[in-house]
C-alpha positions as CSV (number, residue, x, y, z in Angstrom):
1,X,0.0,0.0,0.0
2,X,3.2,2.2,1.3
3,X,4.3,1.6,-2.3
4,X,1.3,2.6,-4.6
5,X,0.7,5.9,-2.3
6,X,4.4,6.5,-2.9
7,X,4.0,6.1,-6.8
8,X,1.0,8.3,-7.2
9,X,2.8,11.2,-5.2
10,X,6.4,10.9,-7.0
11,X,4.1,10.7,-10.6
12,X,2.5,13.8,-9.5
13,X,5.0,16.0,-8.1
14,X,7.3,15.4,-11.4
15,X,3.9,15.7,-13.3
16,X,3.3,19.0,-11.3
17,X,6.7,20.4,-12.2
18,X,6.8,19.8,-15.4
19,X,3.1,22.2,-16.3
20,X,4.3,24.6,-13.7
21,X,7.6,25.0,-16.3
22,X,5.3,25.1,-19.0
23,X,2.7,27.5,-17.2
24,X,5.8,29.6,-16.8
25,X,6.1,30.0,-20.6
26,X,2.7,30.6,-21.4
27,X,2.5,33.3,-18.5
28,X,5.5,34.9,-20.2
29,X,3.7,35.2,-23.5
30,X,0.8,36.7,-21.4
31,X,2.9,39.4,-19.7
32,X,4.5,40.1,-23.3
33,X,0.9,41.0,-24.9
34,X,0.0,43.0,-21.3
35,X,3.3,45.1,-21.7
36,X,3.1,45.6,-25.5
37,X,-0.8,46.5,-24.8
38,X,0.2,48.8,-22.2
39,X,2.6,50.9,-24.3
40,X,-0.4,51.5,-26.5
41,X,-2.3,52.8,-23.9
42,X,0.7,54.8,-23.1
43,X,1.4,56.4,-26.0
44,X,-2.1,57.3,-26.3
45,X,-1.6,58.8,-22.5
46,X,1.0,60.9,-23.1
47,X,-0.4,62.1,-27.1
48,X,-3.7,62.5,-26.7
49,X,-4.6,62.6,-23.2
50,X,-1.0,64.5,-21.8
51,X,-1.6,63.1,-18.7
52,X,1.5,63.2,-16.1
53,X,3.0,59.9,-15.8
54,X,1.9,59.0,-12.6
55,X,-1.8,59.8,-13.7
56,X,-1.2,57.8,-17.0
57,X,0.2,54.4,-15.3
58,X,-2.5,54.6,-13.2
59,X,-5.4,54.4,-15.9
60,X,-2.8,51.7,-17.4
61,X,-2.9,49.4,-14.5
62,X,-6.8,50.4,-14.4
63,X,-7.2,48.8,-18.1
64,X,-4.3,46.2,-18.6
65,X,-4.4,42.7,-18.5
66,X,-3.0,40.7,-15.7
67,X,-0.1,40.4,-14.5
68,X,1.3,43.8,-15.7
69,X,-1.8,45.3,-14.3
70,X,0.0,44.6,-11.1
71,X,2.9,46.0,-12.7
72,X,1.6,49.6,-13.5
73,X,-0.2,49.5,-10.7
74,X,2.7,49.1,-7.5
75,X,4.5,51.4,-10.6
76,X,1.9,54.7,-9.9
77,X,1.8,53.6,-6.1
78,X,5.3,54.6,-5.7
79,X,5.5,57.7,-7.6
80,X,2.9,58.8,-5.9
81,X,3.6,57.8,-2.4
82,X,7.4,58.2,-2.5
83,X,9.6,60.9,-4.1
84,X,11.9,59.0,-6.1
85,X,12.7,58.9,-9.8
86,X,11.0,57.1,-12.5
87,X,13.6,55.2,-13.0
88,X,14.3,54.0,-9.9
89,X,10.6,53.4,-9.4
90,X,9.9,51.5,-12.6
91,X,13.3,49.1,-11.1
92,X,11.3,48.4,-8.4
93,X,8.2,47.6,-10.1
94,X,10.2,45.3,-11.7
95,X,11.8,43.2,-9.0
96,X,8.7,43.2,-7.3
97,X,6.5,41.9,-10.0
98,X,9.0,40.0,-12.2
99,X,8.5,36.4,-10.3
100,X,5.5,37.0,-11.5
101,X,5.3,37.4,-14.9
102,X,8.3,35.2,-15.7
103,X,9.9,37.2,-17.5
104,X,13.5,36.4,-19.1
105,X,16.4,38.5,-18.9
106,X,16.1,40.2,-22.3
107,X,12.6,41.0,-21.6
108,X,13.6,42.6,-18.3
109,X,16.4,44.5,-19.9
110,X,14.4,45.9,-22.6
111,X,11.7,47.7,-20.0
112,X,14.7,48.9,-18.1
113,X,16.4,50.9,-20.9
114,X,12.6,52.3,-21.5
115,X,12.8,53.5,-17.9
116,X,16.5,54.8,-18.9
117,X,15.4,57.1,-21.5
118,X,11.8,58.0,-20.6
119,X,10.9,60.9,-19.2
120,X,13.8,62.8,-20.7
121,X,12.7,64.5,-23.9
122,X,9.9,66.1,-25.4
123,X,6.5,64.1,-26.2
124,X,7.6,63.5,-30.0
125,X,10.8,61.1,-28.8
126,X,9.2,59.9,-25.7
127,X,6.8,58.2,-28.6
128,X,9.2,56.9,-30.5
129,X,11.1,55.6,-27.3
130,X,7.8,53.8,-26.9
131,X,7.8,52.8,-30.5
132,X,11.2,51.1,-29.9
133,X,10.5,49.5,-27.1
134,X,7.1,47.7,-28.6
135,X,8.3,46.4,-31.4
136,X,11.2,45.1,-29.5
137,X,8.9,43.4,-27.2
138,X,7.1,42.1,-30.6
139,X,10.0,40.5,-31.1
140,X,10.7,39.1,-27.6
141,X,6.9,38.3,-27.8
142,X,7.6,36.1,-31.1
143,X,10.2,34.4,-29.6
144,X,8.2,33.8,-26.7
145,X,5.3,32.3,-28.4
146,X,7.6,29.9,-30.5
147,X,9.3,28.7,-27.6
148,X,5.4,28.3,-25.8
149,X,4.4,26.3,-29.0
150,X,7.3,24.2,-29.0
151,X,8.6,23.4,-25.7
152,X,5.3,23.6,-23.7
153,X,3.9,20.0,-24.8
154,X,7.1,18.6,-24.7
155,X,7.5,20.1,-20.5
156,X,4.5,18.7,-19.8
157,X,4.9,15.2,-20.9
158,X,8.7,14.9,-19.5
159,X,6.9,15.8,-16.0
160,X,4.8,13.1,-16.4
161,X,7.1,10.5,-18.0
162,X,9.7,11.6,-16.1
163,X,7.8,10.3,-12.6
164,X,7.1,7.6,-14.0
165,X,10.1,6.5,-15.0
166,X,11.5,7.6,-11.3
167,X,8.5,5.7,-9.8
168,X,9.7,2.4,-12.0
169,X,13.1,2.8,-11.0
170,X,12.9,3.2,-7.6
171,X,10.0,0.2,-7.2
């Protein structure tokens, strides 16, 4: 009986691992669309709107798509709470919300060279510094979804075969 209940639990934690690596790459596709939706919104913010940035990352985290509506969100929370700089509060919204939208290092590096350069210039750059930086996410969010389409089966069914491979072996 030992033996069966141990099994069952060694089949599903390897099981359990392997969709929670491929959840991770689907939910870095999701945060991909939410960011490049975002910098829509944004651009239309500063264009149309001229809102301040606080006031404008606060009606982003209002309409985005989870999890960067968590992003923008903590992101107009500290600029308005604390008196820091943009930069320094977009790095924080960042580390704080970066487990969560697993995120890899190139994504993370292109939002902070956005952070770098926005804010500095008048609104006709600070749109093309958004321009830049969505089509460069359109390209992280193409590699993204090839690497979902590809390698998110395949996670899934190692997690599984892979415990029960371990459960033969070991019984």
């Amino acid at each position: 009986m030992l033996k069966i209940i141990g099994i069952i639990l060694v089949i599903f934690a390897s099981s359990k691992l392997g969709f929670s690596f491929a959840s991770r790459l689907e939910m870095r596709k999701i945060s991909l669309v939410g960011f490049k939706n975002a910098f829509s919104l944004l651009e239309g913010e500063i264009s149309f709107v001229k809102n301040t940035p606080q006031k404008a990352f606060e009606h982003i985290s209002a309409l985005a798509q989870k999890p960067t509506d968590s992003f923008f969100a903590y992101l107009s929370q500290t600029l308005k709470n604390q008196r820091i700089s943009f930069e320094d509060s977009w790095q924080k919204s960042i580390e704080k919300n970066k487990s969560k939208m697993c995120l890899a290092e190139a994504d993370i590096q292109i939002l902070k060279e956005f952070s770098m350069r926005f804010g500095k210039s008048d609104v006709e750059n600070e749109i093309k510094n958004i321009h830049n930086t969505r089509s460069a996410i359109s390209t992280q969010l193409a590699e993204a979804k090839n690497a979902c389409d590809t390698n998110k089966k395949m996670y899934q069914s190692a997690g599984v075969l892979g415990g029960i491979l371990i459960a033969v072996m070991l019984f």
